[in-house]
FIMI-575006 format. One record per residue (C-alpha): residue in one letter; x negated, y negated, z negated; residue number from 1. Coordinates in pm, 1 decimal. Each point is the difference from the previous one (the first is absolute). Layout:
<recs>
{rec A {X Y Z} NUM}
...
</recs>
This chain:
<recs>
{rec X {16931.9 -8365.7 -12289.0} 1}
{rec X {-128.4 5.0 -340.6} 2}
{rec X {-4.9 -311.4 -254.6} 3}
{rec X {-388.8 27.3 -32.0} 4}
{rec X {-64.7 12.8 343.9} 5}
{rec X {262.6 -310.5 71.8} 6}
{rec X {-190.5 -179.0 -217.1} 7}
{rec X {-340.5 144.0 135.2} 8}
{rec X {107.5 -147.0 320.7} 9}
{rec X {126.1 -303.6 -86.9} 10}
{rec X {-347.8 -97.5 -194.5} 11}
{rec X {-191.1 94.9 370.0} 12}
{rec X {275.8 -202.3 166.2} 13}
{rec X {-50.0 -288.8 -197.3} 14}
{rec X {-413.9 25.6 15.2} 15}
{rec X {44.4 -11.6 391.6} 16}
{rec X {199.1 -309.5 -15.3} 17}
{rec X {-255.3 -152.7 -295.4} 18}
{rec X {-252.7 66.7 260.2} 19}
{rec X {164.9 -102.6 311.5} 20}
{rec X {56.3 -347.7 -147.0} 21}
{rec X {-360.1 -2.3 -170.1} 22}
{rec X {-148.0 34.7 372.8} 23}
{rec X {259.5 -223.5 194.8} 24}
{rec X {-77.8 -276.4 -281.9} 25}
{rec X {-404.1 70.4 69.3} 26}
{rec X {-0.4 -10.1 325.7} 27}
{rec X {-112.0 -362.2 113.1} 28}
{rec X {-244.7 44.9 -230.7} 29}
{rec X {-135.4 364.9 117.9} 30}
{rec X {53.6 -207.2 370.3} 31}
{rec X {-235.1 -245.9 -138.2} 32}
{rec X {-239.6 240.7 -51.2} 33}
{rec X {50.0 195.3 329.8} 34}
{rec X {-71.4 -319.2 157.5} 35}
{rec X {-339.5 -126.4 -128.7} 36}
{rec X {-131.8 348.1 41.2} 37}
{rec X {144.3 43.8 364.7} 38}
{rec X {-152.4 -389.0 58.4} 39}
{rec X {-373.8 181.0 -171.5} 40}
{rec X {62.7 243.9 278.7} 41}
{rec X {33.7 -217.3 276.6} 42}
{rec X {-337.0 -267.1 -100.0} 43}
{rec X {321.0 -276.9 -39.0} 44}
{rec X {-158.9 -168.8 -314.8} 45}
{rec X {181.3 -272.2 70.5} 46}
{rec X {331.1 193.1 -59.9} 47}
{rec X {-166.9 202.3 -310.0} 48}
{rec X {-76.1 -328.5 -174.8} 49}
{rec X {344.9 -143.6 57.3} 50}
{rec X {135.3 253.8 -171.7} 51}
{rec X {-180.8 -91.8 -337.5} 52}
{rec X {135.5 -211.7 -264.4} 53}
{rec X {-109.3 -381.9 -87.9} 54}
{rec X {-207.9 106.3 -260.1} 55}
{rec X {-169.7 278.6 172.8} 56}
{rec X {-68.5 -241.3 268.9} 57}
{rec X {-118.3 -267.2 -247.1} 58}
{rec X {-293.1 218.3 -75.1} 59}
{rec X {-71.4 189.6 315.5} 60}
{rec X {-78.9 -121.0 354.7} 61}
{rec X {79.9 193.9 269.6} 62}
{rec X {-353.0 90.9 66.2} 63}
{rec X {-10.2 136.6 -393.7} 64}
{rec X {305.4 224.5 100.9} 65}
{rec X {-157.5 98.8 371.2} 66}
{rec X {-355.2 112.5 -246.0} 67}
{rec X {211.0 183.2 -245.2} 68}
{rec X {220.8 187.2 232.9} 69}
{rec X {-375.4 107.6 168.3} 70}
{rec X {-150.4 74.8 -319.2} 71}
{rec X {273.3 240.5 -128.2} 72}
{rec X {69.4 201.4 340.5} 73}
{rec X {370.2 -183.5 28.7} 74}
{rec X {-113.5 -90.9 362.8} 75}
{rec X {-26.1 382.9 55.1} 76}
{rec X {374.6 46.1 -100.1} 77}
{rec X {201.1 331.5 223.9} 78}
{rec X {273.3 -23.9 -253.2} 79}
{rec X {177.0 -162.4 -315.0} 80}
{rec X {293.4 152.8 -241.3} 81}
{rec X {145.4 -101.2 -287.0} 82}
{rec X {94.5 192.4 -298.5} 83}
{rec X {95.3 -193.8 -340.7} 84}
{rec X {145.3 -318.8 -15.5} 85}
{rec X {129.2 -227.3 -253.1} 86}
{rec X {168.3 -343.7 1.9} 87}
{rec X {80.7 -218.5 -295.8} 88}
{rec X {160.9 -342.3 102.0} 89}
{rec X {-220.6 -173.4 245.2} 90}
{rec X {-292.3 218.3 -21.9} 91}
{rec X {-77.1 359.5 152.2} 92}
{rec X {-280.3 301.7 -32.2} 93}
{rec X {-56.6 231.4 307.6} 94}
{rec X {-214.8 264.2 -42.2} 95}
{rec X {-101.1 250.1 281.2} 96}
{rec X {-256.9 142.1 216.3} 97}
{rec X {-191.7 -92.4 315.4} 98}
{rec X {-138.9 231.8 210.4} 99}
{rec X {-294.9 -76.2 251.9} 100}
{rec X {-116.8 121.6 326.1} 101}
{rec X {-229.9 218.4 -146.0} 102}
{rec X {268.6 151.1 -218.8} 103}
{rec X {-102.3 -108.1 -356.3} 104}
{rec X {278.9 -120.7 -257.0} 105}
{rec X {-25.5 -335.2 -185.0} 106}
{rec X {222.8 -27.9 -350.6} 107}
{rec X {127.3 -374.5 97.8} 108}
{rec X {256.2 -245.1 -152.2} 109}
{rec X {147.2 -306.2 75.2} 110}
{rec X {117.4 -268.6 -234.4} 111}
{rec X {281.3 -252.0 172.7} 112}
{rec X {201.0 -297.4 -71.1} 113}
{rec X {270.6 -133.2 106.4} 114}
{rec X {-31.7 -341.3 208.2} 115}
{rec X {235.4 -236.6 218.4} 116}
{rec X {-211.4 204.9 292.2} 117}
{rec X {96.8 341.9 -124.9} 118}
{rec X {-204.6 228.0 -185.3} 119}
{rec X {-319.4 -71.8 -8.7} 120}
{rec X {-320.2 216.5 -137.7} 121}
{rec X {-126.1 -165.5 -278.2} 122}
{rec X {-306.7 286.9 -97.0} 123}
{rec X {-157.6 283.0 119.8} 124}
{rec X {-133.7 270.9 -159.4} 125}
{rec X {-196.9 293.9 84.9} 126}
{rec X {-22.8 263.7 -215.2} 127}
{rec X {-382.4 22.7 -127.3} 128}
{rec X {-189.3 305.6 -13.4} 129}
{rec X {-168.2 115.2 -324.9} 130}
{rec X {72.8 -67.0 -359.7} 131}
{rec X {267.8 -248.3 -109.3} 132}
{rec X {55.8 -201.2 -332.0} 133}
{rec X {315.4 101.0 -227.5} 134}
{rec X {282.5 -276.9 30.1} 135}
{rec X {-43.0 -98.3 298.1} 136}
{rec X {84.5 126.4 340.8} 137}
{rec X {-315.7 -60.6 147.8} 138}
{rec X {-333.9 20.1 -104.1} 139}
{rec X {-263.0 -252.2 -134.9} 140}
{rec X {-183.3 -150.2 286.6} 141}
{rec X {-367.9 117.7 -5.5} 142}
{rec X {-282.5 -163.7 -215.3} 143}
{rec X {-127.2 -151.7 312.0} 144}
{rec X {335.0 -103.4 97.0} 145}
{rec X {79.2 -190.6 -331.7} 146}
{rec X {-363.4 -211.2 6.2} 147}
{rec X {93.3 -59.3 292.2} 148}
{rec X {308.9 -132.9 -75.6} 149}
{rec X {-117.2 -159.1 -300.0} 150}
{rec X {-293.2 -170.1 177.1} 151}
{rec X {222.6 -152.5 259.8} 152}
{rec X {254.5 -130.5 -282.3} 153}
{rec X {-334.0 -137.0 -161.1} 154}
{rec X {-74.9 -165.0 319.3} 155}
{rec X {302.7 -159.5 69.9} 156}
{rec X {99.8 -167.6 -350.7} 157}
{rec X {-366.2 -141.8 8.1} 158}
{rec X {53.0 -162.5 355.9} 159}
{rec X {348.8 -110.9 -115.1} 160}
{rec X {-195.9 -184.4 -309.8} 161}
{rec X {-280.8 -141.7 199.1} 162}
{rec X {330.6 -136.8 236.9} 163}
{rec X {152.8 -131.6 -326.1} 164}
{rec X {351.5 150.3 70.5} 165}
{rec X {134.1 410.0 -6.1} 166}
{rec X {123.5 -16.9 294.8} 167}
{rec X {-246.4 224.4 195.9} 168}
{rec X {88.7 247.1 -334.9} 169}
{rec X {372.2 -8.7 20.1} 170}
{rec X {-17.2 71.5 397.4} 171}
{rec X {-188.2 318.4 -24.9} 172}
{rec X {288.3 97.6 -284.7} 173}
{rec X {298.3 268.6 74.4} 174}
{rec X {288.8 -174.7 71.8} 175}
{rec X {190.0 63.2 -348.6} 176}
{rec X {-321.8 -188.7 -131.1} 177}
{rec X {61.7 -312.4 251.0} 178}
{rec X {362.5 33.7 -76.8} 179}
{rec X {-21.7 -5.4 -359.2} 180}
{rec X {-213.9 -299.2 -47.4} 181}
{rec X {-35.0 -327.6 123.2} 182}
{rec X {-371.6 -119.3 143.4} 183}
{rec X {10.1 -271.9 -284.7} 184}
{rec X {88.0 244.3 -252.1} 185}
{rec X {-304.1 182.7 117.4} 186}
{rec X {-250.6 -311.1 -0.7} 187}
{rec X {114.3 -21.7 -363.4} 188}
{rec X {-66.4 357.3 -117.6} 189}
{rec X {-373.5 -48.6 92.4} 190}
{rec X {20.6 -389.8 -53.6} 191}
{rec X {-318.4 67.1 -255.7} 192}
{rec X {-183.8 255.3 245.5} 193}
{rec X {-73.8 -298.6 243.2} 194}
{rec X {-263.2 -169.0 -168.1} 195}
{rec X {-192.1 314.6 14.2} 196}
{rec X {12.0 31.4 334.1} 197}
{rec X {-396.7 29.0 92.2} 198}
{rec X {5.9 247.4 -268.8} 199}
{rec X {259.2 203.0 188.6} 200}
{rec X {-162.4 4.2 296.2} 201}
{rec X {-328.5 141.1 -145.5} 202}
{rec X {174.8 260.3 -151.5} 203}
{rec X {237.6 147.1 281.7} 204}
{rec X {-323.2 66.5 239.3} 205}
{rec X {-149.3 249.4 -289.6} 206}
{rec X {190.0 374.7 13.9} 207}
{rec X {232.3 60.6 -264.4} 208}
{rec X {-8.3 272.2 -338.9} 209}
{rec X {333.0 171.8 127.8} 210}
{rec X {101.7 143.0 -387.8} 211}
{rec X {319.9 162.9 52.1} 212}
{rec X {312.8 1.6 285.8} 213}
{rec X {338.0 137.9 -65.4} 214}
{rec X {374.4 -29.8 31.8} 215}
{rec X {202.5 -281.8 -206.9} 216}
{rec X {395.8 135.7 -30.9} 217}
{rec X {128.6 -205.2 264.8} 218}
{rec X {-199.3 165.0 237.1} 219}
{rec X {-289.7 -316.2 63.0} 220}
{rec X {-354.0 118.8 52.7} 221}
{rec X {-182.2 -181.9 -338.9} 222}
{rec X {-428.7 8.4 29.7} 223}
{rec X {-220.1 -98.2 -260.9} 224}
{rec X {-333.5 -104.9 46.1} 225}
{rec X {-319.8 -245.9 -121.1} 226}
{rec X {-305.3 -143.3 111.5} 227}
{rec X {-254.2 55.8 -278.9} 228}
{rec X {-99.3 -379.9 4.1} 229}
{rec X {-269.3 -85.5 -231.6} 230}
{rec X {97.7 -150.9 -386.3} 231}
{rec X {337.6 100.7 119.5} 232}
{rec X {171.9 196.3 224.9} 233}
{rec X {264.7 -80.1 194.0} 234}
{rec X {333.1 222.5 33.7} 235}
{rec X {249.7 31.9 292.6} 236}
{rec X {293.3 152.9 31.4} 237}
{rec X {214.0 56.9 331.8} 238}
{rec X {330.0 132.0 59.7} 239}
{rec X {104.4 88.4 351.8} 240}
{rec X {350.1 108.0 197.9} 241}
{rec X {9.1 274.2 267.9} 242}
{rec X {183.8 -227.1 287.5} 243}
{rec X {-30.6 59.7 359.3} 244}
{rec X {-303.5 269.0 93.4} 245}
{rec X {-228.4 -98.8 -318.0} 246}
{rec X {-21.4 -150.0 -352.9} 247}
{rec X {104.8 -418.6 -88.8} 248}
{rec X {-117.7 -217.8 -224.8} 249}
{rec X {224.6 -21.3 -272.4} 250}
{rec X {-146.2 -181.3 -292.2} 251}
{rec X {-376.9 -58.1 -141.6} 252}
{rec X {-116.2 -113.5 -350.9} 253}
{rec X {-326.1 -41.3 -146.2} 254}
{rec X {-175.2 -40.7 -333.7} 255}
{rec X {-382.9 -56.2 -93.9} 256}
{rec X {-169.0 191.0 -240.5} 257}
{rec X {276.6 257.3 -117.8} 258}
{rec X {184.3 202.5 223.8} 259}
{rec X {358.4 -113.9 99.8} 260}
{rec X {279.5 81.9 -282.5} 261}
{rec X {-234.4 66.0 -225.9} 262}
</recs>
């Protein structure tokens, strides 16, 4: 046998082991997978949800997961299979395809982490249709989506100022948001927001100016937006974490009269 092809065959060799190890190392956390989507199957929400991670769970009751699954056509599932897969210390990626009884393909993937439990699904993401924002692998939520969003933000920090205390704010956070800081900590940031309370309150019932959405580097959702208050406007802006099936509050901060950094 020639050198070349000794060497040829010692490359392919040695990408079938790479790969052998690659899928024996995945594969609690493709069985993860395989499992939520065979629970989908079989109406066992109880089993699906069981399967997520704290954090997921923090933010999603089980009746949130049954209306998603419904919404999205998971409860129509014939078939799931996974193709890439990636796993960097504690965390994994599993992307793949379902197929449904009516035979159409969904692009899905799975975000895990690894737990005392196992691996657990931490997000879930369905790959949108239509256009989709540079630097980011998934595209801006709609302009009704982000009022939305930005309305219920608005809605929450002025109940959690009427109630003198953030905690109703840092609850409806993502869980690297409740990790990260302390409910004191929190009360302190907006110490100065609480005697304007009323004020608050007034202003999240009127529909926000959305002015721009887009991608920050680390991946957070960032929205900007006013309410053209009369002498002076006031400005607002969000950021939010993809974490579970849909977007958490990550941070808000507000100025009167001149947009914020400005």
């Amino acid at each position: 046998m020639k050198t070349w092809m000794k060497v040829v065959l010692g490359i392919v060799a040695g990408i079938s082991v790479l790969l052998g190890v690659i899928f024996w190392l995945t594969s609690d956390v493709t069985k993860a997978g395989d499992d939520f989507f065979a629970a989908v199957q079989n109406d066992d929400i109880d089993a699906a949800y069981a399967l997520l991670s704290d954090d997921f769970k923090a933010g999603t009751s089980k009746a949130d997961l049954k209306t998603y699954i419904a919404a999205n056509a998971f409860d129509k599932i014939k078939d799931a299979s996974w193709g890439g897969r990636m796993m960097t210390g504690g965390v994994a990626e599993l992307e793949g395809t379902i197929t449904t009884e009516g035979g159409s393909k969904i692009p899905i993937k799975l975000r895990l982490i690894d737990s005392e439990s196992g691996w657990r699904i931490n997000a879930i993401e369905k790959d949108i249709a239509g256009f989709k924002t540079a630097g980011s692998d998934r595209g801006l939520p709609s302009v009704d989506k982000q009022k939305q969003l930005f309305r219920e933000t608005m809605t929450v920090f002025a109940e959690s100022l009427s109630e003198g205390t953030m905690k109703k704010l840092r609850d409806n956070g993502a869980g690297a948001f409740q990790r990260q800081i302390t409910l004191e900590d929190l009360d302190k940031a907006y110490e100065g927001a609480f005697k304007y309370a009323g004020d608050f309150s007034e202003i999240a019932k009127s529909p926000p100016t959305i002015d721009s959405a887009d991608f920050r580097e680390d991946g957070a959702l960032l929205i900007r937006g006013h309410y053209p208050i009369k002498p002076r406007p006031v400005y607002i802006e969000q950021s939010y974490e993809y974490e579970g099936v849909g977007w958490k509050f990550l941070g808000l901060v507000y100025r009167v009269g001149a947009p914020v950094g400005s």
